[in-house]
mmJSON file of the N, C-alpha and C atoms, coordinates in Angstrom:
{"data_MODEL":{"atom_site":{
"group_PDB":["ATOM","ATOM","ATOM","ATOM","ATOM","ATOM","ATOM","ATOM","ATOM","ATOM","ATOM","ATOM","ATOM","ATOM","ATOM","ATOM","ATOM","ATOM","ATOM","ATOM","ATOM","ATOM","ATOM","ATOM","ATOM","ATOM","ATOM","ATOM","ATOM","ATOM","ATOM","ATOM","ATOM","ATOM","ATOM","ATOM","ATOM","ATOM","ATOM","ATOM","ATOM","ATOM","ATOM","ATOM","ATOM","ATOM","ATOM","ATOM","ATOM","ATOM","ATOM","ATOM","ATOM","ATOM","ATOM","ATOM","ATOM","ATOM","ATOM","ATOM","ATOM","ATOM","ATOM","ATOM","ATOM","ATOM","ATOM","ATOM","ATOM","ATOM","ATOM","ATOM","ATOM","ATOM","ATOM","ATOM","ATOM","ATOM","ATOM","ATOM","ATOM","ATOM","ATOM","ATOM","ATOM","ATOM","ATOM","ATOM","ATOM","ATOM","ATOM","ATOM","ATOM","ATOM","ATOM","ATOM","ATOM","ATOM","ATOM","ATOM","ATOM","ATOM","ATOM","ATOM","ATOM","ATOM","ATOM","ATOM","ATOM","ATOM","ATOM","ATOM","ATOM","ATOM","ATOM","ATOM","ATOM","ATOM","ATOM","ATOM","ATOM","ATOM","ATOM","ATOM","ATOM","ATOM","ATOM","ATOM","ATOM","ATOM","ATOM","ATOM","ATOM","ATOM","ATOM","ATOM","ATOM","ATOM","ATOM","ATOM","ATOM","ATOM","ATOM","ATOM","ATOM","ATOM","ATOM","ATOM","ATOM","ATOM","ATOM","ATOM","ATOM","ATOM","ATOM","ATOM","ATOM","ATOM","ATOM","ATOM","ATOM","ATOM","ATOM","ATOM","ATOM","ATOM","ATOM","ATOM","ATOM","ATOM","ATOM","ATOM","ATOM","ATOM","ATOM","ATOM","ATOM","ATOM","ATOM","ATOM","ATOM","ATOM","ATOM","ATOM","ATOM","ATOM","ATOM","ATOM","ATOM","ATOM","ATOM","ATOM","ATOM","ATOM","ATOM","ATOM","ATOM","ATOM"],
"id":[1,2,3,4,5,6,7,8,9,10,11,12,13,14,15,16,17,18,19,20,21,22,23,24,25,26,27,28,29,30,31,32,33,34,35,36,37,38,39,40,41,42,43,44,45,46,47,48,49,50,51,52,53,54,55,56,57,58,59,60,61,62,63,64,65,66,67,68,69,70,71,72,73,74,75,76,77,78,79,80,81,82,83,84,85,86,87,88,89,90,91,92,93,94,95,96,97,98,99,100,101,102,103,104,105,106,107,108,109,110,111,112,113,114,115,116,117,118,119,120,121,122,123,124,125,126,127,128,129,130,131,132,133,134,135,136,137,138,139,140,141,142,143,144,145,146,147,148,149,150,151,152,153,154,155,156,157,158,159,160,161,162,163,164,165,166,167,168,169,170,171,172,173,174,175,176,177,178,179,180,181,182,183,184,185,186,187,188,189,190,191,192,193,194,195,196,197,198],
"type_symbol":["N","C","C","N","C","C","N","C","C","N","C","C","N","C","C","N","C","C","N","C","C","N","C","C","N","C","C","N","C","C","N","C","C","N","C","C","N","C","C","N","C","C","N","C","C","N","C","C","N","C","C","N","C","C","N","C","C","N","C","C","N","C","C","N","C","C","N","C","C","N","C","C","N","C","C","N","C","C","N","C","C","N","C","C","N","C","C","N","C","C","N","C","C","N","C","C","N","C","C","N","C","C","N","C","C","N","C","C","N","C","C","N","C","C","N","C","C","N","C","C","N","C","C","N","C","C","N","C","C","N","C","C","N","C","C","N","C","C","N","C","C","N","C","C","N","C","C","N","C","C","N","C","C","N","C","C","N","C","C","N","C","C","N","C","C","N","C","C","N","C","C","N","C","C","N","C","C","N","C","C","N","C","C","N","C","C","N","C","C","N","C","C","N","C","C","N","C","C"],
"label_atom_id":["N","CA","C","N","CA","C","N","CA","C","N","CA","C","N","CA","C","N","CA","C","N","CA","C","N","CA","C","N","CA","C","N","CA","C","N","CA","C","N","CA","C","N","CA","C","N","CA","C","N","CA","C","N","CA","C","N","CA","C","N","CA","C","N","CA","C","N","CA","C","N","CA","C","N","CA","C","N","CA","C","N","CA","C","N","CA","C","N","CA","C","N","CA","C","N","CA","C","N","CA","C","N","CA","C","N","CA","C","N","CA","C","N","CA","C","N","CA","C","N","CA","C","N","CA","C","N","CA","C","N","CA","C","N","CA","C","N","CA","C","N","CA","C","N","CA","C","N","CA","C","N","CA","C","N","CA","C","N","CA","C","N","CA","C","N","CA","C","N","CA","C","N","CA","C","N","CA","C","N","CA","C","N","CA","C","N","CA","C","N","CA","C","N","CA","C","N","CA","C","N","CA","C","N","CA","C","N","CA","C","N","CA","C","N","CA","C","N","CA","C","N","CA","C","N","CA","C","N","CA","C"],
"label_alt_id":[null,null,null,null,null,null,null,null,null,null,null,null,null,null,null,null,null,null,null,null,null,null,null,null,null,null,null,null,null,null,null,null,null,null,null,null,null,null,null,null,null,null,null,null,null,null,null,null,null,null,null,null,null,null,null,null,null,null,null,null,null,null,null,null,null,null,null,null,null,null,null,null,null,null,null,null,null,null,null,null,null,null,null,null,null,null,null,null,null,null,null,null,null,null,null,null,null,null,null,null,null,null,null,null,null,null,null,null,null,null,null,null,null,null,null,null,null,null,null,null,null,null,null,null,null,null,null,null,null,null,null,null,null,null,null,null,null,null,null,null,null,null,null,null,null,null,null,null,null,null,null,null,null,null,null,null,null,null,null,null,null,null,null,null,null,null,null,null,null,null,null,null,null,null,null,null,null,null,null,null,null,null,null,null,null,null,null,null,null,null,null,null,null,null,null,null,null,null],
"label_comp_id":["UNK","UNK","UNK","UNK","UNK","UNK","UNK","UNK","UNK","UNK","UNK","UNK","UNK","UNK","UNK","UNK","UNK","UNK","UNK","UNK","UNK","UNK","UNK","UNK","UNK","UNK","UNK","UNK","UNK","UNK","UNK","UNK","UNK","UNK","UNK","UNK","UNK","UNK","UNK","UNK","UNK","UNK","UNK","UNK","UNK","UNK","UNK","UNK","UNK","UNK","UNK","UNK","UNK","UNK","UNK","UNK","UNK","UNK","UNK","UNK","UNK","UNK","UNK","UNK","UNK","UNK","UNK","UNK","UNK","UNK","UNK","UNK","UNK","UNK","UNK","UNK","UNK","UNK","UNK","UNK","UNK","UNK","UNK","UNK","UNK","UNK","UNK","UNK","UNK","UNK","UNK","UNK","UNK","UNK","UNK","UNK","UNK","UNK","UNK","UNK","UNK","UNK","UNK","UNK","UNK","UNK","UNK","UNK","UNK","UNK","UNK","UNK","UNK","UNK","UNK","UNK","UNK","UNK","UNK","UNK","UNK","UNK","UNK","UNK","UNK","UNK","UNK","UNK","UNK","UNK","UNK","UNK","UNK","UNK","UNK","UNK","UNK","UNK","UNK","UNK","UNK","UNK","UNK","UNK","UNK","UNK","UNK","UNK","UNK","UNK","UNK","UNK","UNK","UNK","UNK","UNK","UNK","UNK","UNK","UNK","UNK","UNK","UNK","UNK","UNK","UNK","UNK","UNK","UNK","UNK","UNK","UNK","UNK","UNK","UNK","UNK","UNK","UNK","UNK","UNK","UNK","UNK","UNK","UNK","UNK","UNK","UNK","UNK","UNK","UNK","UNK","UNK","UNK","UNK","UNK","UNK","UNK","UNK"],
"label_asym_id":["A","A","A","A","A","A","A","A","A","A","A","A","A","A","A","A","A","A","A","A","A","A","A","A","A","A","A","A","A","A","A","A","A","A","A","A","A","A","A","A","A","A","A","A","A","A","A","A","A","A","A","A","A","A","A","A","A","A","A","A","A","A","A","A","A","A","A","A","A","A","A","A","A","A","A","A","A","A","A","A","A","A","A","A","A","A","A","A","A","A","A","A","A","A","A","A","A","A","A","A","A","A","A","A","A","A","A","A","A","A","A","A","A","A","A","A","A","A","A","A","A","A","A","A","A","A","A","A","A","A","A","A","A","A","A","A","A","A","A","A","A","A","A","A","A","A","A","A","A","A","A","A","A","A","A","A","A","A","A","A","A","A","A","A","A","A","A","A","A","A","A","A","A","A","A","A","A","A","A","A","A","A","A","A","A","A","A","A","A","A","A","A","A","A","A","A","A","A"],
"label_entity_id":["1","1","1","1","1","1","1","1","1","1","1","1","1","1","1","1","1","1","1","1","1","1","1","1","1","1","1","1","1","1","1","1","1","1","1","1","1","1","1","1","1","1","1","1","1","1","1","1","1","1","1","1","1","1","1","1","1","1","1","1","1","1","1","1","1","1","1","1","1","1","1","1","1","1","1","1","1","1","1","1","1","1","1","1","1","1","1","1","1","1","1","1","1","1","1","1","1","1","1","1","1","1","1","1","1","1","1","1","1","1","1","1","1","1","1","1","1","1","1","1","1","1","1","1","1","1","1","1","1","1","1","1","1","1","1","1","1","1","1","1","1","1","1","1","1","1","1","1","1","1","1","1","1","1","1","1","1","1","1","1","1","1","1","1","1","1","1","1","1","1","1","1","1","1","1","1","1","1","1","1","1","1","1","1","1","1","1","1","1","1","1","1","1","1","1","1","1","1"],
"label_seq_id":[1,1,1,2,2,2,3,3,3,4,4,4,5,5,5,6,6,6,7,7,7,8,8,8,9,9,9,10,10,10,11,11,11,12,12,12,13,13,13,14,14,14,15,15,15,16,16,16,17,17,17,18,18,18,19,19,19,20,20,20,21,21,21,22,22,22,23,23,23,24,24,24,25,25,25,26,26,26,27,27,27,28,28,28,29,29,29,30,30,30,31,31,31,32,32,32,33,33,33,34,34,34,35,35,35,36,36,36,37,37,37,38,38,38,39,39,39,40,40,40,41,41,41,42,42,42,43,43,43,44,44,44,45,45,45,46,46,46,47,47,47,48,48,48,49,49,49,50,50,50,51,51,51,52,52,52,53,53,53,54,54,54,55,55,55,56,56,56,57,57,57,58,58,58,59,59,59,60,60,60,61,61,61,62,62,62,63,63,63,64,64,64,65,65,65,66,66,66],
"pdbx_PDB_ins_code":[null,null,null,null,null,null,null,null,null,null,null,null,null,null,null,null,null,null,null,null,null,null,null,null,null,null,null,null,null,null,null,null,null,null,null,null,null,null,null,null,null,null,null,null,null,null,null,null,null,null,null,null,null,null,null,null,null,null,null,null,null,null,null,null,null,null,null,null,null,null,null,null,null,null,null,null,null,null,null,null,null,null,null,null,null,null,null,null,null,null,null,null,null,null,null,null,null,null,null,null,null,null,null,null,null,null,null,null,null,null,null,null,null,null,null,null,null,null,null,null,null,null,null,null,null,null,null,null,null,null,null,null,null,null,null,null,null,null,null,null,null,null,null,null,null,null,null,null,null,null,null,null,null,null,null,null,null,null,null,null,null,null,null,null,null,null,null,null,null,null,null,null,null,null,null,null,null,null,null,null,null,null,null,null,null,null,null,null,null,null,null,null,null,null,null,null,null,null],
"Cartn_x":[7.294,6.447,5.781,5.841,5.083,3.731,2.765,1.657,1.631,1.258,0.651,-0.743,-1.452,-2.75,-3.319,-3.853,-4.583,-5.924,-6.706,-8.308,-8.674,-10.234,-10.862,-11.156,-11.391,-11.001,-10.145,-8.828,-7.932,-6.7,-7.165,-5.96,-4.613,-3.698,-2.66,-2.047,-1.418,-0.94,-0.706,-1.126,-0.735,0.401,0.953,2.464,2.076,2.439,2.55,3.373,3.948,4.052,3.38,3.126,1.792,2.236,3.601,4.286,6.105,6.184,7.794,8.084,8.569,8.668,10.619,11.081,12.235,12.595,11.923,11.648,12.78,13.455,14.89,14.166,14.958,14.393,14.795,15.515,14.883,13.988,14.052,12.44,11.291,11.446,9.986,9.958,10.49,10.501,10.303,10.818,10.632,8.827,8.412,6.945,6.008,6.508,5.675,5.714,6.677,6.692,5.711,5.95,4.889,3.066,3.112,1.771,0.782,1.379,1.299,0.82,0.801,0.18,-1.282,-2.229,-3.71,-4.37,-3.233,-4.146,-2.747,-2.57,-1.542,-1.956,-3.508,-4.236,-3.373,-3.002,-2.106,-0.813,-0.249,0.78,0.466,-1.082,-0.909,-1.584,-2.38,-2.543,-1.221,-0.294,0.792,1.102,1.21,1.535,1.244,-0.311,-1.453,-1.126,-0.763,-0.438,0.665,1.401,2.627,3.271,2.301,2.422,0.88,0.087,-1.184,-1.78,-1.303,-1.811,-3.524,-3.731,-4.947,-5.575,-6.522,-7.236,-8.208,-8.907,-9.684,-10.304,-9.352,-8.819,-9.445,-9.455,-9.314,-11.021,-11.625,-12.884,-13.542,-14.046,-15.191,-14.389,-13.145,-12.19,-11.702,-11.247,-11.214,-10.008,-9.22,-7.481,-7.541,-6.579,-6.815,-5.499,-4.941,-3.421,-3.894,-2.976,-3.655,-2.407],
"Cartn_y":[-5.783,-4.966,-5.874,-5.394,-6.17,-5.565,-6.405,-5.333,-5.597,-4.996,-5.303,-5.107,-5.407,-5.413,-5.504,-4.562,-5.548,-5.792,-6.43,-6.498,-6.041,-5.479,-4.505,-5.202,-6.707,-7.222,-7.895,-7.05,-6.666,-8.0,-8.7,-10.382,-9.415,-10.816,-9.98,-9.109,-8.253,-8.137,-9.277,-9.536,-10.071,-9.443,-10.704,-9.719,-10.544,-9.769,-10.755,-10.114,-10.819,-10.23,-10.076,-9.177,-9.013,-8.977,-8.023,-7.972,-7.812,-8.498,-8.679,-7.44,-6.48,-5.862,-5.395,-5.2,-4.247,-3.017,-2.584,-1.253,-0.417,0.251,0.826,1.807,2.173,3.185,4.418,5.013,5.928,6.136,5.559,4.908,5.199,4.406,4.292,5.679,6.69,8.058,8.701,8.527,9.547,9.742,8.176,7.922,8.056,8.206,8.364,9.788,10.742,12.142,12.393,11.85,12.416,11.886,10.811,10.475,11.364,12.069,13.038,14.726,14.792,15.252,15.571,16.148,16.138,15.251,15.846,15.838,14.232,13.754,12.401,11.268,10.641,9.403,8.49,8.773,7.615,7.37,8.384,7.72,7.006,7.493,6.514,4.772,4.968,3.751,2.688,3.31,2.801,1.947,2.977,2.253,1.213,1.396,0.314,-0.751,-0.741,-2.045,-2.626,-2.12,-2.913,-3.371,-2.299,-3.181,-3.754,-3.466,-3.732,-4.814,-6.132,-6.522,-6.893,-7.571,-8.089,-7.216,-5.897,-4.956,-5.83,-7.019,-7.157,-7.084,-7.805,-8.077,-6.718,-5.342,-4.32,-3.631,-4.325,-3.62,-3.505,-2.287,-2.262,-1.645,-1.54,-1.332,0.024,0.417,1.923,2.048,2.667,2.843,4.314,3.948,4.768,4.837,5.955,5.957,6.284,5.599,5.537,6.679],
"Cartn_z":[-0.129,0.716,1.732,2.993,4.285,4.411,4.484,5.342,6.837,7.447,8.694,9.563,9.779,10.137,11.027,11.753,13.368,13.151,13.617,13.948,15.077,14.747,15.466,16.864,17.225,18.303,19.081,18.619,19.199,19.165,18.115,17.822,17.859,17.746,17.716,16.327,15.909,14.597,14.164,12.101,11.426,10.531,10.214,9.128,7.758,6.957,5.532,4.321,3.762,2.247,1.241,0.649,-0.084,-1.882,-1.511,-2.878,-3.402,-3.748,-3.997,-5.67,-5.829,-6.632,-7.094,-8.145,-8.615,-8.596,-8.066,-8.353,-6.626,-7.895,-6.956,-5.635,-4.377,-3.763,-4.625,-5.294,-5.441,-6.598,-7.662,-8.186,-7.139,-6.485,-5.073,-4.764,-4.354,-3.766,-4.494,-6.071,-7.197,-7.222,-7.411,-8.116,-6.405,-4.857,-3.961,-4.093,-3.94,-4.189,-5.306,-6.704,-7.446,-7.68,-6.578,-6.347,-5.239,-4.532,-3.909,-4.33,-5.322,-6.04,-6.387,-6.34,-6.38,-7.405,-8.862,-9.825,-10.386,-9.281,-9.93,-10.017,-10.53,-10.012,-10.577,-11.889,-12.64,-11.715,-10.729,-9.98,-8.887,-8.717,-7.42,-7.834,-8.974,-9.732,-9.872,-10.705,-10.542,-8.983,-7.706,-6.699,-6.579,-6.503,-6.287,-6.804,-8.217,-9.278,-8.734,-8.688,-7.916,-6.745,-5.367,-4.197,-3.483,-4.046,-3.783,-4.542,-5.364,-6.603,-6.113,-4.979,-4.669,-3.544,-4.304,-3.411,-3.106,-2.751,-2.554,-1.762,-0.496,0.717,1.476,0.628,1.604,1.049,0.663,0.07,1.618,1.478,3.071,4.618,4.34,5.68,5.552,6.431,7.048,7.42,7.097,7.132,8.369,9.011,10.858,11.443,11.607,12.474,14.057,14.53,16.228,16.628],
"occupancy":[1.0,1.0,1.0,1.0,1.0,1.0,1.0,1.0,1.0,1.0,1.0,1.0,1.0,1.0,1.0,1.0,1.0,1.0,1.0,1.0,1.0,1.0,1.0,1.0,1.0,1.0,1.0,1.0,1.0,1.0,1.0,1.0,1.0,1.0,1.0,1.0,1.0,1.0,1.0,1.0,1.0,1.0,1.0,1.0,1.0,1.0,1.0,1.0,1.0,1.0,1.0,1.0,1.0,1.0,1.0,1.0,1.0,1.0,1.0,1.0,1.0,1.0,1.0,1.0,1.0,1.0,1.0,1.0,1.0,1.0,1.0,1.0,1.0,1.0,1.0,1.0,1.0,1.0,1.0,1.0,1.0,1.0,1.0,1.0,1.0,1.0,1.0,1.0,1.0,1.0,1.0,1.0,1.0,1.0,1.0,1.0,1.0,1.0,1.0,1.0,1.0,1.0,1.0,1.0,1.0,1.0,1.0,1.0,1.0,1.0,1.0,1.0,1.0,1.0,1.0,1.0,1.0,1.0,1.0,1.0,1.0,1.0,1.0,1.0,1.0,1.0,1.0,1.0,1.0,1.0,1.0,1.0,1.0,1.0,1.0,1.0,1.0,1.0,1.0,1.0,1.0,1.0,1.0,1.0,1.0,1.0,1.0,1.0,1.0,1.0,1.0,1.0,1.0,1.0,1.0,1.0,1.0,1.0,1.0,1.0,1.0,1.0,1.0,1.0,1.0,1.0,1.0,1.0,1.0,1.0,1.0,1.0,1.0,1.0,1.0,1.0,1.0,1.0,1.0,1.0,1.0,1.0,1.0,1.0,1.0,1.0,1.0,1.0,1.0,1.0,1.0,1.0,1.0,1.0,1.0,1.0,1.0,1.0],
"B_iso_or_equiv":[0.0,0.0,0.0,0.0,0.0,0.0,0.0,0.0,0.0,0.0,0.0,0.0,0.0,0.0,0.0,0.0,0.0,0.0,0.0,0.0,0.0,0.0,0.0,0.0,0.0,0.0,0.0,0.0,0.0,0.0,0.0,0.0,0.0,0.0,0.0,0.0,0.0,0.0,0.0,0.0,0.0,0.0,0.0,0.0,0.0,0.0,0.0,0.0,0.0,0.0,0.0,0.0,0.0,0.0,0.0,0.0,0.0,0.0,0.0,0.0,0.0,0.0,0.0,0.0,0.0,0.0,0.0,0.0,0.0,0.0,0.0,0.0,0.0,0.0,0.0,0.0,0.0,0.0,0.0,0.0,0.0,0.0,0.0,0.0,0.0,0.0,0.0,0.0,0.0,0.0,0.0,0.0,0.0,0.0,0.0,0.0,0.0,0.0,0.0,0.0,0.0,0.0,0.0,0.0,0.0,0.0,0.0,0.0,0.0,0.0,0.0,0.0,0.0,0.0,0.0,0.0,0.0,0.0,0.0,0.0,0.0,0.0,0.0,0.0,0.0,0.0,0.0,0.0,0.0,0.0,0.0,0.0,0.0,0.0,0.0,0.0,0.0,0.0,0.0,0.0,0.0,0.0,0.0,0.0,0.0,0.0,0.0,0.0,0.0,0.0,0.0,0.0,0.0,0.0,0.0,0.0,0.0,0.0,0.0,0.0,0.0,0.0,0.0,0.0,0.0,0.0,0.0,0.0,0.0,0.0,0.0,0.0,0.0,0.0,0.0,0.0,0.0,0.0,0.0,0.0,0.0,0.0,0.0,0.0,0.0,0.0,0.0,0.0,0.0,0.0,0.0,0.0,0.0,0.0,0.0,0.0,0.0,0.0],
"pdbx_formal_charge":[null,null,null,null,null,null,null,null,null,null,null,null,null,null,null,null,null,null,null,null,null,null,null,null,null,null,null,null,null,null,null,null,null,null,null,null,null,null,null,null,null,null,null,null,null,null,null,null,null,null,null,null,null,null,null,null,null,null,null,null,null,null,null,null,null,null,null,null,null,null,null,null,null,null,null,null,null,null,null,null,null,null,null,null,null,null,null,null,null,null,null,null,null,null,null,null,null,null,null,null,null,null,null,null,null,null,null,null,null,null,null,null,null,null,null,null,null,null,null,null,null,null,null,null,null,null,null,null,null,null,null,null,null,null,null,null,null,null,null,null,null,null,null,null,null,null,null,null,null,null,null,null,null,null,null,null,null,null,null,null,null,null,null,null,null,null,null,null,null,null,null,null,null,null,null,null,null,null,null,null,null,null,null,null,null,null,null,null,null,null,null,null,null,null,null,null,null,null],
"auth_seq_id":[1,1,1,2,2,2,3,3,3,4,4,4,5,5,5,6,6,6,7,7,7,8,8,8,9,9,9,10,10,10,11,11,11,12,12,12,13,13,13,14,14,14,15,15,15,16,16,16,17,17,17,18,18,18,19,19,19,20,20,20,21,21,21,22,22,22,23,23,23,24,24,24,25,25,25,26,26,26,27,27,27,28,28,28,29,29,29,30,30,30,31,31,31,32,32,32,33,33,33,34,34,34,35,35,35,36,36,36,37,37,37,38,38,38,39,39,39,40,40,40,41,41,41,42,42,42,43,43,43,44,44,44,45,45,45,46,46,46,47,47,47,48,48,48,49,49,49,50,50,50,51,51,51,52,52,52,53,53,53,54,54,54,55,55,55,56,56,56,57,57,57,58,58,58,59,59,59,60,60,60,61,61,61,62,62,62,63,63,63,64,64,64,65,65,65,66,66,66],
"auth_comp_id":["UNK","UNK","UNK","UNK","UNK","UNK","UNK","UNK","UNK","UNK","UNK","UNK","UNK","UNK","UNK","UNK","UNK","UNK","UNK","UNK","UNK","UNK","UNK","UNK","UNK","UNK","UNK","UNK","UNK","UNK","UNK","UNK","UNK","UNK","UNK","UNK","UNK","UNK","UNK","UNK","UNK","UNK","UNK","UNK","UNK","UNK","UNK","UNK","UNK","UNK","UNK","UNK","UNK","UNK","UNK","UNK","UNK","UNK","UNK","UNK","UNK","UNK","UNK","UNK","UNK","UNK","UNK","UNK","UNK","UNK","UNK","UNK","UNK","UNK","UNK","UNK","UNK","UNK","UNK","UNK","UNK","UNK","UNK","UNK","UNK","UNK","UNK","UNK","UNK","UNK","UNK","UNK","UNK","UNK","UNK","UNK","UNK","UNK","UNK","UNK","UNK","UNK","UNK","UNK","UNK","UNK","UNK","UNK","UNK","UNK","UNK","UNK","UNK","UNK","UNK","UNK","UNK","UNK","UNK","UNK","UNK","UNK","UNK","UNK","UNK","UNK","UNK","UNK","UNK","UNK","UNK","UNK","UNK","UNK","UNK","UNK","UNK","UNK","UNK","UNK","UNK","UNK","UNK","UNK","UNK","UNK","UNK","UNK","UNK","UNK","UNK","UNK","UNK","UNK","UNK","UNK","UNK","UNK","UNK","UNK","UNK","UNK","UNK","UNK","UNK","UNK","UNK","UNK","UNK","UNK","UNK","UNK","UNK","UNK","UNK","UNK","UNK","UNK","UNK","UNK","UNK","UNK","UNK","UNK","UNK","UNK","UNK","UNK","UNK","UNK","UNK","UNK","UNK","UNK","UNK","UNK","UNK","UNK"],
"auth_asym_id":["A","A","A","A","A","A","A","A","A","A","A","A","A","A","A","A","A","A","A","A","A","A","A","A","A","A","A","A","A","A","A","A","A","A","A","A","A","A","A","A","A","A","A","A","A","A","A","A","A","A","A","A","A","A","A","A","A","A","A","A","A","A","A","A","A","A","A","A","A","A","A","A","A","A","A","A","A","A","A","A","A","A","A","A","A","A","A","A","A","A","A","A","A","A","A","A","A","A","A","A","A","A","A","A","A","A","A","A","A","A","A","A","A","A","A","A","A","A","A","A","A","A","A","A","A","A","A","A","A","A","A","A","A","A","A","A","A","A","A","A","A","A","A","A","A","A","A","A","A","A","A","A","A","A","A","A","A","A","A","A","A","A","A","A","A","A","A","A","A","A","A","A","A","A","A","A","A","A","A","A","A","A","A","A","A","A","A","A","A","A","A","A","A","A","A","A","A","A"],
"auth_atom_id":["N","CA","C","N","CA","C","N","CA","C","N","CA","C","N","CA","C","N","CA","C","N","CA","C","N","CA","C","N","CA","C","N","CA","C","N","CA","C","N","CA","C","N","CA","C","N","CA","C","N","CA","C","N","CA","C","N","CA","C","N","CA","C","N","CA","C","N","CA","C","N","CA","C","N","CA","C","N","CA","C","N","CA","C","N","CA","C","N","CA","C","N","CA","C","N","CA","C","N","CA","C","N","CA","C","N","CA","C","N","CA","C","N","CA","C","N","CA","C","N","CA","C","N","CA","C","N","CA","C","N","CA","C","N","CA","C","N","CA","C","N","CA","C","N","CA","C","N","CA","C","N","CA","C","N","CA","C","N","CA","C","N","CA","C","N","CA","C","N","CA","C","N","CA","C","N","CA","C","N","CA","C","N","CA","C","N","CA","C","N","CA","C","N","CA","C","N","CA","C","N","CA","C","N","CA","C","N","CA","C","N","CA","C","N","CA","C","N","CA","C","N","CA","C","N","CA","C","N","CA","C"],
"pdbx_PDB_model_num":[1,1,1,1,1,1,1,1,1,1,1,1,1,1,1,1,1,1,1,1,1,1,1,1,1,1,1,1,1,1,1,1,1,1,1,1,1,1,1,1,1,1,1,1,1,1,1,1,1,1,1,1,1,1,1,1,1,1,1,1,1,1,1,1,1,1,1,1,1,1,1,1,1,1,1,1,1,1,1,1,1,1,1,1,1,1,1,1,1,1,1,1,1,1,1,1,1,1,1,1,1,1,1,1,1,1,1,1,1,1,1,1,1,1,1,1,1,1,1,1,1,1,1,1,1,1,1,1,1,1,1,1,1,1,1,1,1,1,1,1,1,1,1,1,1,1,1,1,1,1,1,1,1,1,1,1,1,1,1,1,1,1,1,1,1,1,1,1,1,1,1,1,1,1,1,1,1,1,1,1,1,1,1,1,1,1,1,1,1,1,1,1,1,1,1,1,1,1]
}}}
């Protein structure tokens, strides 16, 4: 998994790898379809655990589609 990131004064995008995982695509589609779900916290926990390992990084920040 890549993230990508900009800052709010305007650097250029950063790229990184955040998490290297096994997990087949359709595995990945099965468990994003059912994280999607209201009442699915344990699927999206799951996500989290495996492409997110270090939330730390993101405590305090505001996720925004332009």
């Amino acid at each position: 998994m890549v993230r990508m990131e900009t800052q709010a004064d305007r650097n250029p995008v950063t790229e990184e790898v955040v998490a290297t995982t096994n997990i087949s695509e359709t595995d990945f589609k099965k468990l994003l379809t059912s994280a999607q779900k209201p009442s699915a916290k344990a699927y999206r926990d799951e996500l989290r655990d495996r492409f997110v390992p270090n939330r730390s990084r993101d405590e305090g920040k505001t996720v925004c589609s332009e």
